[in-house]
PDB file of N, CA, C and O in Angstrom:
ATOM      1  N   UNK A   1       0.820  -1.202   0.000  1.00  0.00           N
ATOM      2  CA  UNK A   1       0.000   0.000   0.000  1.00  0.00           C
ATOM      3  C   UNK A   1       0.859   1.260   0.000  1.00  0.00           C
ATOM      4  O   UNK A   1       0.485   2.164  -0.747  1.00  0.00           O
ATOM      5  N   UNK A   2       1.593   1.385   0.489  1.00  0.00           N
ATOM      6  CA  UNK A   2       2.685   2.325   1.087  1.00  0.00           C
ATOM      7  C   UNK A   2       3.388   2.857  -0.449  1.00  0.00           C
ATOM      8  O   UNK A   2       3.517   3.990  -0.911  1.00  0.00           O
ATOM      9  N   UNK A   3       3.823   1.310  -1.067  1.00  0.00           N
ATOM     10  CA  UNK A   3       4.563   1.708  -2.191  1.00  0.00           C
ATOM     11  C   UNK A   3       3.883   2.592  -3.362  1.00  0.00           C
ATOM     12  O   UNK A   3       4.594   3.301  -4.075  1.00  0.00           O
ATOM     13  N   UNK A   4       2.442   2.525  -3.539  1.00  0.00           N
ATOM     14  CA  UNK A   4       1.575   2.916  -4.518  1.00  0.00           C
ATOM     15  C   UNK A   4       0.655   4.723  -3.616  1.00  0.00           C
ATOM     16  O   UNK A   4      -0.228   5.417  -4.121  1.00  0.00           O
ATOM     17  N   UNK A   5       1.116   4.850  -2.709  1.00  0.00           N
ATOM     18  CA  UNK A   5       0.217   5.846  -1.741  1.00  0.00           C
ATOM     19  C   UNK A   5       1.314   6.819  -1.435  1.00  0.00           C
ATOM     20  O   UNK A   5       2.344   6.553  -0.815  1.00  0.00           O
ATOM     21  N   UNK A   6       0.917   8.168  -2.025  1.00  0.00           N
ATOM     22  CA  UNK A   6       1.672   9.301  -1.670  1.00  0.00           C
ATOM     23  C   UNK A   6       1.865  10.106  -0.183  1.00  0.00           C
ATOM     24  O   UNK A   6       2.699  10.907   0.237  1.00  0.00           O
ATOM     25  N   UNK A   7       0.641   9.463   0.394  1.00  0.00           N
ATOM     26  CA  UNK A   7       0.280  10.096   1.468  1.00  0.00           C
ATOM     27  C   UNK A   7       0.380   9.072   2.804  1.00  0.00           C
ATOM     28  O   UNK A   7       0.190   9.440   3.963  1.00  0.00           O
ATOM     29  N   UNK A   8       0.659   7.955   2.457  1.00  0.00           N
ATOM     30  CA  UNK A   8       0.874   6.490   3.292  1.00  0.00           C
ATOM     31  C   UNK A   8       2.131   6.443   3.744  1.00  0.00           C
ATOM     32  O   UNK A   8       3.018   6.718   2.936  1.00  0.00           O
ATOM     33  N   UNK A   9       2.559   6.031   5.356  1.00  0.00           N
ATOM     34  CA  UNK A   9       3.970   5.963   5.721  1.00  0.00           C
ATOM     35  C   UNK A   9       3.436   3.910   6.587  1.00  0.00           C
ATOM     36  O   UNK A   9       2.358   3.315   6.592  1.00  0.00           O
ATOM     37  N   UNK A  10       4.886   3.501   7.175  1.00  0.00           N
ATOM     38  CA  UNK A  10       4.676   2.797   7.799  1.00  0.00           C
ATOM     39  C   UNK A  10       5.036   3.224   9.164  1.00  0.00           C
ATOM     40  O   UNK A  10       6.113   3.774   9.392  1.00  0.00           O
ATOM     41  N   UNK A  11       4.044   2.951  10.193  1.00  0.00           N
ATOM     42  CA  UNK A  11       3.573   3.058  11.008  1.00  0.00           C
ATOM     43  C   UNK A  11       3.650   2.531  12.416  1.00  0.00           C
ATOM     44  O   UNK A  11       2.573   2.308  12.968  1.00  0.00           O
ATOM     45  N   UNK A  12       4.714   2.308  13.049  1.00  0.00           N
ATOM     46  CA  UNK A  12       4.951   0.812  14.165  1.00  0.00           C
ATOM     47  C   UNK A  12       4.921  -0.581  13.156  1.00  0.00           C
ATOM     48  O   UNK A  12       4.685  -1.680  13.658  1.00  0.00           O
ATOM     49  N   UNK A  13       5.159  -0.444  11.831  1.00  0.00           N
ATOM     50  CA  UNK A  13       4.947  -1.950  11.479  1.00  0.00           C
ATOM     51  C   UNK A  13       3.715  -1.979  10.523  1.00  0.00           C
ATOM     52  O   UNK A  13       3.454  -2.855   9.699  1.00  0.00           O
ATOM     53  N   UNK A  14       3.028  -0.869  10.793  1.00  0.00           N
ATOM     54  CA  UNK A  14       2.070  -0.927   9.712  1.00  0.00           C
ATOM     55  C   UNK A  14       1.374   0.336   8.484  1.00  0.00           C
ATOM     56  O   UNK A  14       1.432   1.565   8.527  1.00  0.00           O
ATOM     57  N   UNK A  15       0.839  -0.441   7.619  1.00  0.00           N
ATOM     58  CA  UNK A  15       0.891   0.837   6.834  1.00  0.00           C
ATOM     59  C   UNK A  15      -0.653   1.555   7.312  1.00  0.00           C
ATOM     60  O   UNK A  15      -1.664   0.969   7.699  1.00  0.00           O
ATOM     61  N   UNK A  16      -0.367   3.352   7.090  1.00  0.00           N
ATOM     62  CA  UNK A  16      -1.267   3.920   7.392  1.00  0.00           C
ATOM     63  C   UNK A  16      -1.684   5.100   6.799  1.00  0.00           C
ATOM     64  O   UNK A  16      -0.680   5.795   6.956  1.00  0.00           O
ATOM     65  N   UNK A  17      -2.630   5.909   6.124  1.00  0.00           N
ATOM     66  CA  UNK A  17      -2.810   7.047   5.400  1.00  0.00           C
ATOM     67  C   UNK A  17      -2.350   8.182   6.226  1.00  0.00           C
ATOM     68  O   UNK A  17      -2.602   7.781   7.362  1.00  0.00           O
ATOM     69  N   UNK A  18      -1.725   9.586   6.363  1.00  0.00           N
ATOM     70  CA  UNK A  18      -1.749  10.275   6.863  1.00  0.00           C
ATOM     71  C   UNK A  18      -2.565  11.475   6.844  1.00  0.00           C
ATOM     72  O   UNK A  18      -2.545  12.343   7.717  1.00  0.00           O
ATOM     73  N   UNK A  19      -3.759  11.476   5.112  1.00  0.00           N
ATOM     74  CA  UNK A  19      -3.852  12.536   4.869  1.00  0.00           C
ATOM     75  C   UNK A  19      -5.559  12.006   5.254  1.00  0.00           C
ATOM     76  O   UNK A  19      -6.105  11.001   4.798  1.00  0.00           O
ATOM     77  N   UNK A  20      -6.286  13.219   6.416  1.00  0.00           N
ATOM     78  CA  UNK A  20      -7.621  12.692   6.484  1.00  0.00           C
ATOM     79  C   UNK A  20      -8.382  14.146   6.623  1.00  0.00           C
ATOM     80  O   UNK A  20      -7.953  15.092   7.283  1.00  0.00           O
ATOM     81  N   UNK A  21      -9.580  14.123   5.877  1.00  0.00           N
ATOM     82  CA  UNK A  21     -10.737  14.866   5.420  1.00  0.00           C
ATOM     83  C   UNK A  21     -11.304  15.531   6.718  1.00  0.00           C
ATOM     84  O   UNK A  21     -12.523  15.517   6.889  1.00  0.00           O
ATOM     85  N   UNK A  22     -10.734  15.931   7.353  1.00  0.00           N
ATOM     86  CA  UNK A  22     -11.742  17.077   9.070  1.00  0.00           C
ATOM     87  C   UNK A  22     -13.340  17.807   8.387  1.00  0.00           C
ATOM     88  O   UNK A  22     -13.143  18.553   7.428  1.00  0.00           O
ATOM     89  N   UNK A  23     -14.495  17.673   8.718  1.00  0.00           N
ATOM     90  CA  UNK A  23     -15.658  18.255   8.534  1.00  0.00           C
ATOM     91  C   UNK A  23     -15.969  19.159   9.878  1.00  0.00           C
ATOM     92  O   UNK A  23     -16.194  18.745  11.015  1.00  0.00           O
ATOM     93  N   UNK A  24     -15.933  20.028   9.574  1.00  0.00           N
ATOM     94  CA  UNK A  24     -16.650  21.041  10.418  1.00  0.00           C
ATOM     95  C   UNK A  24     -18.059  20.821  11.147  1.00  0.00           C
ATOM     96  O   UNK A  24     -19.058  20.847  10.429  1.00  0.00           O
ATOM     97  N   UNK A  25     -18.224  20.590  12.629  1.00  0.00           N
ATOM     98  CA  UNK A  25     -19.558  19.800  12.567  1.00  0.00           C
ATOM     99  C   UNK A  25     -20.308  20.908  12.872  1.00  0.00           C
ATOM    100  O   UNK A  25     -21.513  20.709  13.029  1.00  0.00           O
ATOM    101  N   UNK A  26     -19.724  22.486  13.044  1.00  0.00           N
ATOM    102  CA  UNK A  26     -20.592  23.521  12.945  1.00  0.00           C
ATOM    103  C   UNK A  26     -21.460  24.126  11.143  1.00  0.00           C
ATOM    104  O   UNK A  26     -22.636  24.212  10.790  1.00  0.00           O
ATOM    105  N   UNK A  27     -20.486  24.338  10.627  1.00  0.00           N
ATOM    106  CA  UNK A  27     -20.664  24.783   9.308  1.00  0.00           C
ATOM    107  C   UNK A  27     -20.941  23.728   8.499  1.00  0.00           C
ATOM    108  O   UNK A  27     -21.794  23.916   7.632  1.00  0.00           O
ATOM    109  N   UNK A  28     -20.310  22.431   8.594  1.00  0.00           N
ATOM    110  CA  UNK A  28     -19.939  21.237   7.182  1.00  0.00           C
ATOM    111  C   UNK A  28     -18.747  21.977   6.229  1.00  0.00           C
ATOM    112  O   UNK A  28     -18.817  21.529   5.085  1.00  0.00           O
ATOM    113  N   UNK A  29     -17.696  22.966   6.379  1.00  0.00           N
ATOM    114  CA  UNK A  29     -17.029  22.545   5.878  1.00  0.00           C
ATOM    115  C   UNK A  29     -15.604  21.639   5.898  1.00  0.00           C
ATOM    116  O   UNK A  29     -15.113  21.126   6.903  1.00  0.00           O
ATOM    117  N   UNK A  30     -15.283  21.603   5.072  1.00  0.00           N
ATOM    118  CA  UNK A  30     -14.312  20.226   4.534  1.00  0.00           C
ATOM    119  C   UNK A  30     -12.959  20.442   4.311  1.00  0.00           C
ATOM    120  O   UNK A  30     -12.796  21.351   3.496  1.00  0.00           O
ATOM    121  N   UNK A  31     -11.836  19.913   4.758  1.00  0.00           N
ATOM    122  CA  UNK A  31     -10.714  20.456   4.517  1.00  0.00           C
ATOM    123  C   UNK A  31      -9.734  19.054   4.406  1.00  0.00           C
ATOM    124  O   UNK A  31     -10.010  18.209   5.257  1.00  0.00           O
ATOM    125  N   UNK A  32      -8.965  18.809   3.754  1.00  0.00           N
ATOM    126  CA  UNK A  32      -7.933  17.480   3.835  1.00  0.00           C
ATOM    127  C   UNK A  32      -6.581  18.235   4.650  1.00  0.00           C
ATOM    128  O   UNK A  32      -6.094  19.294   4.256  1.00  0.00           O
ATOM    129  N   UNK A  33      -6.260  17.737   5.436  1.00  0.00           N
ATOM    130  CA  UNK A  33      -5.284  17.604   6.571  1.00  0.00           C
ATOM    131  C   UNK A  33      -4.129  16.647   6.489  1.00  0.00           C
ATOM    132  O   UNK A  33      -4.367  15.510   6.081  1.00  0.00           O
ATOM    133  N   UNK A  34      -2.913  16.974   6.828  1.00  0.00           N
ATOM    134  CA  UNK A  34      -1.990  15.901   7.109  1.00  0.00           C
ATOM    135  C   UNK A  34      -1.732  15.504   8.468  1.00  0.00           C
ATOM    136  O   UNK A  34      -1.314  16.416   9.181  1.00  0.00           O
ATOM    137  N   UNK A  35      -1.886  14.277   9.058  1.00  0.00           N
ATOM    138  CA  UNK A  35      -2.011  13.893  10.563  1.00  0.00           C
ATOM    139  C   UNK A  35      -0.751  14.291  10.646  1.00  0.00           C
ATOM    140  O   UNK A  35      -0.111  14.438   9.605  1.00  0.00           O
ATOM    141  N   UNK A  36      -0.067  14.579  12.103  1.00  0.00           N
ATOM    142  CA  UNK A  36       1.010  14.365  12.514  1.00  0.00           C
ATOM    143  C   UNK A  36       1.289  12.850  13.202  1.00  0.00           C
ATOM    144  O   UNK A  36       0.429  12.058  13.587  1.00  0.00           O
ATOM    145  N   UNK A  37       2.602  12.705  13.234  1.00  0.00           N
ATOM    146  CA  UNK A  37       2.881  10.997  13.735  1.00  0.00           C
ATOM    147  C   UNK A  37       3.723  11.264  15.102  1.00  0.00           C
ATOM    148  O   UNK A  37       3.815  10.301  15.863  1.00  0.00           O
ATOM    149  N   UNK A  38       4.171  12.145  15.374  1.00  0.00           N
ATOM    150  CA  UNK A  38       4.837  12.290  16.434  1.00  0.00           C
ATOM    151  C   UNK A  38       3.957  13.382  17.629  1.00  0.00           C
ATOM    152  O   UNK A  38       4.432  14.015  18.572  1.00  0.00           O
ATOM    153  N   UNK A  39       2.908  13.315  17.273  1.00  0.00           N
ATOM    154  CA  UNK A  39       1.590  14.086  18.309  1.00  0.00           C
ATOM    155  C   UNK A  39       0.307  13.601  17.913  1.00  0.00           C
ATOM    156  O   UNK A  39      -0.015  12.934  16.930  1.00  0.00           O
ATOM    157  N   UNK A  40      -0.552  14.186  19.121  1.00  0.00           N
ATOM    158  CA  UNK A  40      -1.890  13.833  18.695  1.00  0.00           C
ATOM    159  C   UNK A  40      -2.671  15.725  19.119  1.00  0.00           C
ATOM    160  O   UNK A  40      -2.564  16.578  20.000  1.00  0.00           O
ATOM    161  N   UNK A  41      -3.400  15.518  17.849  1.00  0.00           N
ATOM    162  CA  UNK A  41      -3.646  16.997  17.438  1.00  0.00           C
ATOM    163  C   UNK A  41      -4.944  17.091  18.215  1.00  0.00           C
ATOM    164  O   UNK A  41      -5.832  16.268  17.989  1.00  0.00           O
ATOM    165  N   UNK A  42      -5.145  18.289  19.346  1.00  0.00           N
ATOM    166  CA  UNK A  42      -6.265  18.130  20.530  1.00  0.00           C
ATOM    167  C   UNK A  42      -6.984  19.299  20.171  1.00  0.00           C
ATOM    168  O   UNK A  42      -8.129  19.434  20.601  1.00  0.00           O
ATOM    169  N   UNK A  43      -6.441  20.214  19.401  1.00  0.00           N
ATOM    170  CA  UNK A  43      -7.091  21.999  18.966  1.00  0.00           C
ATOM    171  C   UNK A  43      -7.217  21.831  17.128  1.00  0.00           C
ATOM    172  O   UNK A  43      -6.173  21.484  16.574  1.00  0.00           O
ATOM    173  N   UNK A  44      -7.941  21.972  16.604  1.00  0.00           N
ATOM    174  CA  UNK A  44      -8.593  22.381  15.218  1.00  0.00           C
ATOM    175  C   UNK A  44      -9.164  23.540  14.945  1.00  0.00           C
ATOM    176  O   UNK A  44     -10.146  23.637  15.681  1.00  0.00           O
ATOM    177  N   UNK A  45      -9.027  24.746  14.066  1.00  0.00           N
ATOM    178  CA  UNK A  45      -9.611  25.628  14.178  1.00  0.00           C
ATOM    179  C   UNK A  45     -10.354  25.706  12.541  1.00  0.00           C
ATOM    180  O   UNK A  45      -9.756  25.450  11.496  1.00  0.00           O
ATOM    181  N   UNK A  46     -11.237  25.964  12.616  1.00  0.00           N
ATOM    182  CA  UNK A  46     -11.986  25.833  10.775  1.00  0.00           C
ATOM    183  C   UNK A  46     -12.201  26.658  10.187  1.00  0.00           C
ATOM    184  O   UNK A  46     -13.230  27.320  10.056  1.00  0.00           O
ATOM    185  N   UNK A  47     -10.945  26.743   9.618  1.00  0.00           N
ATOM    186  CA  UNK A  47     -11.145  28.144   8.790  1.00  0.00           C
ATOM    187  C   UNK A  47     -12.186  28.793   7.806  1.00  0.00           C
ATOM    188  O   UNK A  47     -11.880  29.883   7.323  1.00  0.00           O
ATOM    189  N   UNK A  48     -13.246  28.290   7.507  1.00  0.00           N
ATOM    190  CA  UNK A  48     -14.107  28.676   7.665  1.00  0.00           C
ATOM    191  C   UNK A  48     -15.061  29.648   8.935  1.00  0.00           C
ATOM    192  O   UNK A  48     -15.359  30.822   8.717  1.00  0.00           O
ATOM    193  N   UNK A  49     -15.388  29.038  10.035  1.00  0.00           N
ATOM    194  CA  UNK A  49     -16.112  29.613  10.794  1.00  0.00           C
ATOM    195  C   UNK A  49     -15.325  29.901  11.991  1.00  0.00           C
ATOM    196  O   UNK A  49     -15.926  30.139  13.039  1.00  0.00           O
ATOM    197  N   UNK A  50     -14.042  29.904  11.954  1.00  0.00           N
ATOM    198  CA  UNK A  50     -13.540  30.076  12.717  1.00  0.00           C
ATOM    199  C   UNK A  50     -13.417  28.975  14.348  1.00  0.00           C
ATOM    200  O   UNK A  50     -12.511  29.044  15.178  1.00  0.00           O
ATOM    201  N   UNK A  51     -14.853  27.871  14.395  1.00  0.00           N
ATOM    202  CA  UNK A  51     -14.986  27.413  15.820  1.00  0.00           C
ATOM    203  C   UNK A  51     -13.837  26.524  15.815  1.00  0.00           C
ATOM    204  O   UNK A  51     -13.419  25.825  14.892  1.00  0.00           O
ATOM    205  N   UNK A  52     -13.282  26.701  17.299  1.00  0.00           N
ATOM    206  CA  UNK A  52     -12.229  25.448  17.854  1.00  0.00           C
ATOM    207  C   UNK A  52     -12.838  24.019  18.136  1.00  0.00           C
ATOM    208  O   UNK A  52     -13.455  23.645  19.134  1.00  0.00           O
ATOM    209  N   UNK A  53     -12.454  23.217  16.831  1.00  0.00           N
ATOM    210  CA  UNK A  53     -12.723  21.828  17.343  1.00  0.00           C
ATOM    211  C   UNK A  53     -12.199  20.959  18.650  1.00  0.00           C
ATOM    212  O   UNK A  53     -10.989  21.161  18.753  1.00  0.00           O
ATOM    213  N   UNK A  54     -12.441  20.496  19.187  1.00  0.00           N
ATOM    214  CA  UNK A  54     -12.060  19.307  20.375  1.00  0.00           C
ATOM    215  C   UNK A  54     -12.676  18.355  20.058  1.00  0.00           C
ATOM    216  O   UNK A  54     -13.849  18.207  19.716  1.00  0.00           O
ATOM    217  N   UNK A  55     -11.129  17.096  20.282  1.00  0.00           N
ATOM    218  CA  UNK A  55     -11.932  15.808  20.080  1.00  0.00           C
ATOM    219  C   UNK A  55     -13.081  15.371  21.223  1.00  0.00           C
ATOM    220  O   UNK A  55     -12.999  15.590  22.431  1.00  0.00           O
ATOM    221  N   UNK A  56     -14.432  14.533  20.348  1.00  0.00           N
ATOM    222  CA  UNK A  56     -15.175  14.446  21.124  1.00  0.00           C
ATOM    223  C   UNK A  56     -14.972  13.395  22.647  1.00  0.00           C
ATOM    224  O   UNK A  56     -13.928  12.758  22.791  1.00  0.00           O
ATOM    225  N   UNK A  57     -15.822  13.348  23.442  1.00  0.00           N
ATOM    226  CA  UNK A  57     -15.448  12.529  24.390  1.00  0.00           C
ATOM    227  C   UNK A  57     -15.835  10.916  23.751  1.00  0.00           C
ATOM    228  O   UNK A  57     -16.819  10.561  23.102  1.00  0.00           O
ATOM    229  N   UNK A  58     -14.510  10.045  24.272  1.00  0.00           N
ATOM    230  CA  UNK A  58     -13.482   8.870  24.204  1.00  0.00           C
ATOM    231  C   UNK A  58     -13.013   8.811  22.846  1.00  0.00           C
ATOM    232  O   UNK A  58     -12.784   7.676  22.428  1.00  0.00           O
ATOM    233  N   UNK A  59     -12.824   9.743  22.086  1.00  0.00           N
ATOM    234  CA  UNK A  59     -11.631  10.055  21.062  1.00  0.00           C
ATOM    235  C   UNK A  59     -10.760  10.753  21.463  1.00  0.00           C
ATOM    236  O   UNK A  59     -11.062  11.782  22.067  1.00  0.00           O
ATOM    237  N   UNK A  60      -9.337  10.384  21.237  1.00  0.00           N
ATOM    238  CA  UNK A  60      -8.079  10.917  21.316  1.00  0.00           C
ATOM    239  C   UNK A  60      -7.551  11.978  20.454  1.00  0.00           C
ATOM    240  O   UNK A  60      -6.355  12.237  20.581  1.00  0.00           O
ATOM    241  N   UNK A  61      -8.071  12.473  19.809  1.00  0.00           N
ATOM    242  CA  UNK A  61      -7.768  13.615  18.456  1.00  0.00           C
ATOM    243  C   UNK A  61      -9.145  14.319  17.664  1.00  0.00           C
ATOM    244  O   UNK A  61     -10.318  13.955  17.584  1.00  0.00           O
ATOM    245  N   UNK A  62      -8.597  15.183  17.272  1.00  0.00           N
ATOM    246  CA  UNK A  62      -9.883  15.480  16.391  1.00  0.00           C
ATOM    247  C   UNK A  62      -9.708  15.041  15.115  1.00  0.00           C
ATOM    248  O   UNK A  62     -10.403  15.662  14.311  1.00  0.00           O
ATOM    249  N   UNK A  63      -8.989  14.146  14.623  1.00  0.00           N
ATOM    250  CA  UNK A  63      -8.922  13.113  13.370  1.00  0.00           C
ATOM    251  C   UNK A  63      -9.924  12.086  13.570  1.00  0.00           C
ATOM    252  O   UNK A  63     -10.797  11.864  12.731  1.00  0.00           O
ATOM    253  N   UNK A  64      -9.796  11.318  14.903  1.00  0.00           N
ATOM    254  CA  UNK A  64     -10.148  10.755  15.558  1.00  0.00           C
ATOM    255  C   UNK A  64     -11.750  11.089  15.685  1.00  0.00           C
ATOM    256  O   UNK A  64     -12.589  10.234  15.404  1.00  0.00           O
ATOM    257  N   UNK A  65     -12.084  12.336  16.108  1.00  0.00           N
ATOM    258  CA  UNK A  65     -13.773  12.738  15.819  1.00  0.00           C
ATOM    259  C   UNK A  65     -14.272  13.484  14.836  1.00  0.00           C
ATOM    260  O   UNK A  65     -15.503  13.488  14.814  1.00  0.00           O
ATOM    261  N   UNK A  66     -13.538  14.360  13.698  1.00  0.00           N
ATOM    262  CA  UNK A  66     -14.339  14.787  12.657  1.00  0.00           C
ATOM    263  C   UNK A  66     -13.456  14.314  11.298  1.00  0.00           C
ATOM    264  O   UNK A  66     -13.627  14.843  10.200  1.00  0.00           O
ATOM    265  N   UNK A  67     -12.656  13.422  11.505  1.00  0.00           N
ATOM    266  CA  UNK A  67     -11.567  13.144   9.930  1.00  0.00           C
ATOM    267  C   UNK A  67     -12.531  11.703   9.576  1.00  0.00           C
ATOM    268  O   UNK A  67     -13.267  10.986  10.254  1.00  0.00           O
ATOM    269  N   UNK A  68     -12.145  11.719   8.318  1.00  0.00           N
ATOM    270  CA  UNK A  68     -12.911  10.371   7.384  1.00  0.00           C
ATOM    271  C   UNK A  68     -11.946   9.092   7.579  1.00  0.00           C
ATOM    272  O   UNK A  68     -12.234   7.989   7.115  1.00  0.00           O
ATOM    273  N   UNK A  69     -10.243   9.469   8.644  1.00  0.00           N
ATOM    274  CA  UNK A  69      -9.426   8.613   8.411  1.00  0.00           C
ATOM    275  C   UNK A  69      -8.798   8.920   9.842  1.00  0.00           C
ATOM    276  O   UNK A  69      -8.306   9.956  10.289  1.00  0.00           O
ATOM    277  N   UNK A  70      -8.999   7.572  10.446  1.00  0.00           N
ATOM    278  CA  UNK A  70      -8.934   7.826  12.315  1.00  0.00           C
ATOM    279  C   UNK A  70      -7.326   8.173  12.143  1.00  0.00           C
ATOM    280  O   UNK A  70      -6.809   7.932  11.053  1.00  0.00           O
ATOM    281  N   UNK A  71      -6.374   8.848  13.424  1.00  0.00           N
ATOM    282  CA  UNK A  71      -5.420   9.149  13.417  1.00  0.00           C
ATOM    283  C   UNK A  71      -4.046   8.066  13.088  1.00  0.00           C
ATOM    284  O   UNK A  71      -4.649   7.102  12.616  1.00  0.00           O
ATOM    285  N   UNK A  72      -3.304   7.877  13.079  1.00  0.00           N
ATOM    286  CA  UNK A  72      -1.919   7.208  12.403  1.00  0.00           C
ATOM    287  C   UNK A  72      -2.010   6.047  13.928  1.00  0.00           C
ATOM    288  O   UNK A  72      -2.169   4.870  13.601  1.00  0.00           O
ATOM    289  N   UNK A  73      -1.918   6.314  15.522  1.00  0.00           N
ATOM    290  CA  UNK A  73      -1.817   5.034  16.098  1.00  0.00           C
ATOM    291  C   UNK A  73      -3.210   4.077  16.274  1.00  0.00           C
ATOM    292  O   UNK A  73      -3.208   2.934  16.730  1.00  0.00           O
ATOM    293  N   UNK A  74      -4.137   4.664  15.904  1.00  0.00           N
ATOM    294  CA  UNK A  74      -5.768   3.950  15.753  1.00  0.00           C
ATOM    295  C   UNK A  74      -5.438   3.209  14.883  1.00  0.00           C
ATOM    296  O   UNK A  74      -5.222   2.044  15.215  1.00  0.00           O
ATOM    297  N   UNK A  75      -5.287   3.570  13.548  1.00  0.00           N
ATOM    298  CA  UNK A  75      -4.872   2.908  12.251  1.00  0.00           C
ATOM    299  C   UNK A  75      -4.173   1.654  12.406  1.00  0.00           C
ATOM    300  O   UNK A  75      -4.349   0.627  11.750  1.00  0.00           O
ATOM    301  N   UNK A  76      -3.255   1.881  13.469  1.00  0.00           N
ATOM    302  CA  UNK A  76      -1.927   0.860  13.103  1.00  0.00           C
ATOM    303  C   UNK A  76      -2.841  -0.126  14.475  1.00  0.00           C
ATOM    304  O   UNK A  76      -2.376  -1.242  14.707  1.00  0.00           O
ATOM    305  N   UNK A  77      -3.836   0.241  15.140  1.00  0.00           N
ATOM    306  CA  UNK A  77      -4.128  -0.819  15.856  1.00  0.00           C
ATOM    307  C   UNK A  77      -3.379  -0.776  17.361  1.00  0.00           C
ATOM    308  O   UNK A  77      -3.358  -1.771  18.086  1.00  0.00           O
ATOM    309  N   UNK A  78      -2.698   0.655  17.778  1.00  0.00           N
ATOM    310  CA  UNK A  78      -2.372   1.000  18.754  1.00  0.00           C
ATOM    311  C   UNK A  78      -3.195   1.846  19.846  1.00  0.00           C
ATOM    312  O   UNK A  78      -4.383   2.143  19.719  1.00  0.00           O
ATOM    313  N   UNK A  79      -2.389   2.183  20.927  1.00  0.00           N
ATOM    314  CA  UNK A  79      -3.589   3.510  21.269  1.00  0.00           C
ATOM    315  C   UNK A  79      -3.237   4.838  21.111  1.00  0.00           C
ATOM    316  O   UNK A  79      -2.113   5.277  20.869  1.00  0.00           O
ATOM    317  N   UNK A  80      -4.311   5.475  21.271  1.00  0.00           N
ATOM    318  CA  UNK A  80      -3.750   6.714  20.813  1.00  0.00           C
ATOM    319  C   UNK A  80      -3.083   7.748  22.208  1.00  0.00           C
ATOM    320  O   UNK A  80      -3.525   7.619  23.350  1.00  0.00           O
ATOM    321  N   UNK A  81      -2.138   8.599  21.905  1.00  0.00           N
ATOM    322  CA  UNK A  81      -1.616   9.399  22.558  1.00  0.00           C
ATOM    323  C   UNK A  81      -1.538   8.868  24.051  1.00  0.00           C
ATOM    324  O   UNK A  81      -1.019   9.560  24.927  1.00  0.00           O
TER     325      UNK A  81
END
């Protein structure tokens, strides 16, 4: 997967997308994001409407509650942060 995916790294051992879709759950809008692998991202701001996302409660990120592609240690089947 990794070899054919621009946006795919390996991951503790496994392969994982980095790039995931955040929706605004005030407005709906849409933005593609690059996760970070060495943090877990807890503040989102939407440039659109300006509101500060927080991940929701028992998600670890806001990849994790508004991305189409859970964060890089979910993925790999770890935990997060």
């Amino acid at each position: 997967m990794v070899s054919n995916c621009k946006t795919c790294i390996v991951f503790n051992g496994k392969s994982v997308e980095l790039k995931s879709t955040l929706t605004c759950p005030n407005c709906g809008h849409k933005k593609d994001e690059m996760m970070p692998t060495d943090a877990c991202q807890f503040f989102y701001e939407c440039e659109n409407c300006n509101t500060v996302l927080r991940p929701k409660q028992g998600d670890c990120c806001v990849f994790c509650s508004y991305g189409n592609i859970k964060c890089p240690p979910i993925q790999a089947g770890d935990k997060c942060c």
